[in-house]
N, C-alpha and C positions, 0 to 999 in steps of 0.2 A: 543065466540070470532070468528071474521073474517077473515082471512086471504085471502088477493090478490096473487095471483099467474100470473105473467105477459106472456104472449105468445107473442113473435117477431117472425118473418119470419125465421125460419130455427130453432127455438128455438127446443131442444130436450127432455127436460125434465123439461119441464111443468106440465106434467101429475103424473111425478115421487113427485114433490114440492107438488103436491096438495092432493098425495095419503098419505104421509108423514104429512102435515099438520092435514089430518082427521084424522090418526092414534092416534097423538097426541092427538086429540080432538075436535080441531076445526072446523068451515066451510070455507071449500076452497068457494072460490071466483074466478073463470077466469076472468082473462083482457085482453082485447085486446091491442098492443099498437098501435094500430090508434084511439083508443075511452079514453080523455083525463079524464073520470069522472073515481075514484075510487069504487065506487058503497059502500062508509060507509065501507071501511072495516077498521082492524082497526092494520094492519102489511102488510107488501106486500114483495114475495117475489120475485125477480128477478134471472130467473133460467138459468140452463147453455144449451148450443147448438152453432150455429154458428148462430148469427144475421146477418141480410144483411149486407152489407158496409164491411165486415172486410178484402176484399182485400187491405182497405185502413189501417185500425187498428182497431182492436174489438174491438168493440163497438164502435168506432166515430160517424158511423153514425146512430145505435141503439140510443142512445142518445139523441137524436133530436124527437124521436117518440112524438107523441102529451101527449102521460101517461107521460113522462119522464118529462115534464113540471109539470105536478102536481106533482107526485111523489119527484121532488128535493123539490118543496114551503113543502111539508108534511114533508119531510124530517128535513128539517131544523126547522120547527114548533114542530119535535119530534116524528113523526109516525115511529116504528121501520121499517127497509128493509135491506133483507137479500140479498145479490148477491155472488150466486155460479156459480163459474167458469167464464164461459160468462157473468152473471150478476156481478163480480168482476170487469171485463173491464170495463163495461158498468157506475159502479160506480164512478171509476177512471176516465175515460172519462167526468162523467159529475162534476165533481171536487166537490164531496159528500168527496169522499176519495182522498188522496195524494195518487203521484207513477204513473206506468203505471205496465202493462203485459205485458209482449215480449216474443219471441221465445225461447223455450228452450233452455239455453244455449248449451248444444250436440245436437242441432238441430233437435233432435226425436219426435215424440209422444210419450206419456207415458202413460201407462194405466195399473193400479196396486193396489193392495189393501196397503194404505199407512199411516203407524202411525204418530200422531202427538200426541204433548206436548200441552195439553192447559193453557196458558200463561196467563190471564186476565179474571176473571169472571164476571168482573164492568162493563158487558152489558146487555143488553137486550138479547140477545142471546145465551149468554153464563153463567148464571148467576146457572142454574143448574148443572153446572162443579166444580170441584175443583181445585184450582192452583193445577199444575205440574200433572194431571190426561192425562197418559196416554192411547189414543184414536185409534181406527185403521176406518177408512173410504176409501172408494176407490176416487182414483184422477185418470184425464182421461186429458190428454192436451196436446196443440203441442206449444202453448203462455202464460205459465201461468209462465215465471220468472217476479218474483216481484222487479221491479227498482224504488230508488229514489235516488236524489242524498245524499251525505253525512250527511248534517244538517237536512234531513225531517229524516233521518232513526234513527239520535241519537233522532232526540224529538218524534216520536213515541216509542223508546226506553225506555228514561225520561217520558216520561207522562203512560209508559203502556198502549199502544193503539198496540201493539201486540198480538196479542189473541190467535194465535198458532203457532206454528214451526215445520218444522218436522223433526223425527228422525227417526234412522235409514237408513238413507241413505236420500237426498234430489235429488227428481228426477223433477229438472228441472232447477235448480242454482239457486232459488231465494236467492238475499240477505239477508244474515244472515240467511236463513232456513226461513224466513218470510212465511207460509200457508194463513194467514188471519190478516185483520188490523181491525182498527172500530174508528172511526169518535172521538171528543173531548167528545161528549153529551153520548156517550155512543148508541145510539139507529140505527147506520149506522154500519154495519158489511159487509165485504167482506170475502172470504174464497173461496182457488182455490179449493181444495178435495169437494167432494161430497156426502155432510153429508144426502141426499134426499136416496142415496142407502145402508141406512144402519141401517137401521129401522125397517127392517124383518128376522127373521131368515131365513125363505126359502132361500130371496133374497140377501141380504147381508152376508157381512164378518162379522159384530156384529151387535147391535143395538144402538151404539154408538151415531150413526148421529142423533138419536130422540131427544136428551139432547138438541140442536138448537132451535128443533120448541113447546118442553115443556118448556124451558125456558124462550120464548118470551109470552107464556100464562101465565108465572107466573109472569112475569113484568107487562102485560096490567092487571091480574089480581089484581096488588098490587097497579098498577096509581089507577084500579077501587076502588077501598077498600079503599086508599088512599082522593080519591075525596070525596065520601060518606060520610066520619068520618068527612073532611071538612065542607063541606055543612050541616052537624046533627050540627055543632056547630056554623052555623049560622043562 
């Protein structure tokens, strides 16, 4: 399996997403976001940093990048994409996911090894978790509260499109503890913590964050599997 790995202008952890993807298993794929072809891959993930534009609002003008035109049509066609941190705005921004990122509410950066509750396994990304499985992953951010107004927060409430919350202390006020949401189809997942640093014992607090990018392999592997049995009985 394929995995895309997007690099924008200031992006940080591109390198991180793609060392994380192979671990898992896969073959990382770099993309550029000025070159709009996906190169076949068959997940992509959009990783966190500071993209250009975000004097205005990150990711507004990330967004716009020529990949992000395909990437929304794929999207919506059902290509799994993952966006951490800065690839979370960037998500938001291109109206994949509801909500926006804002300033933390104590207006700090925050950078901290931080547990979350995962909420929702009925993703592509999440699908190797178990509800209420307690997670520890590092979060790094100076805009990652999660706002929406009141009715989009109940029906991603209702519909279970909350996929994580965190506990033990929420450091940056998103609403309701909100970490990560994911699209109706299931195959669009946002997530502010960064599941890319925590995959190695060397490197990380756990190995926690690999359940992300083993899970999206056992989704394309089960569409594959799925297609196969199809097609044998026609």
């Amino acid at each position: 399996m394929r995995i895309g790995v997007v690099t924008f202008p200031g992006s940080l952890d591109d390198g991180d997403a793609a060392r994380a993807a192979r671990i898992a298993g896969a073959e990382a794929v770099r993309l550029w976001h000025g070159d709009p072809d996906l190169h076949g891959v068959d997940a992509v993930v959009l990783p966190g940093g500071f993209s250009y534009g975000d004097y205005l609002r990150c990711g507004a003008i990330a967004r716009f990048a020529p990949v992000m035109e395909t990437i929304v049509d794929a999207a919506r066609g059902g290509l799994p994409v993952l966006g951490i941190c800065n690839g979370f705005q960037v998500l938001c921004e291109a109206h994949l996911l509801p909500g926006a990122l804002t300033r933390n509410q104590h207006l700090h950066f925050r950078n901290r090894d931080q547990w979350l509750k995962v909420e929702s396994t009925n993703t592509a990304w999440t699908n190797g978790f178990t509800p209420g499985q307690e997670i520890l992953i590092p979060v790094k951010n100076g805009e990652g509260c999660f706002v929406a107004d009141p009715a989009t927060l109940d029906r991603l409430e209702g519909e279970g499109r909350v996929i994580a919350r965190y506990i033990n202390g929420n450091p940056n006020g998103s609403q309701r503890d909100i970490a990560g949401i994911t699209n109706e189809a299931g195959n669009v997942v946002g997530i502010m913590p960064h599941p890319e640093h925590a995959v190695e014992a060397l490197t990380g607090p756990s190995l926690d964050g690999l359940g992300f990018f083993t899970s999206v392999l056992r989704a394309l592997a089960g569409a594959s599997a799925g297609g196969s049995q199809a097609g044998g009985q026609q």
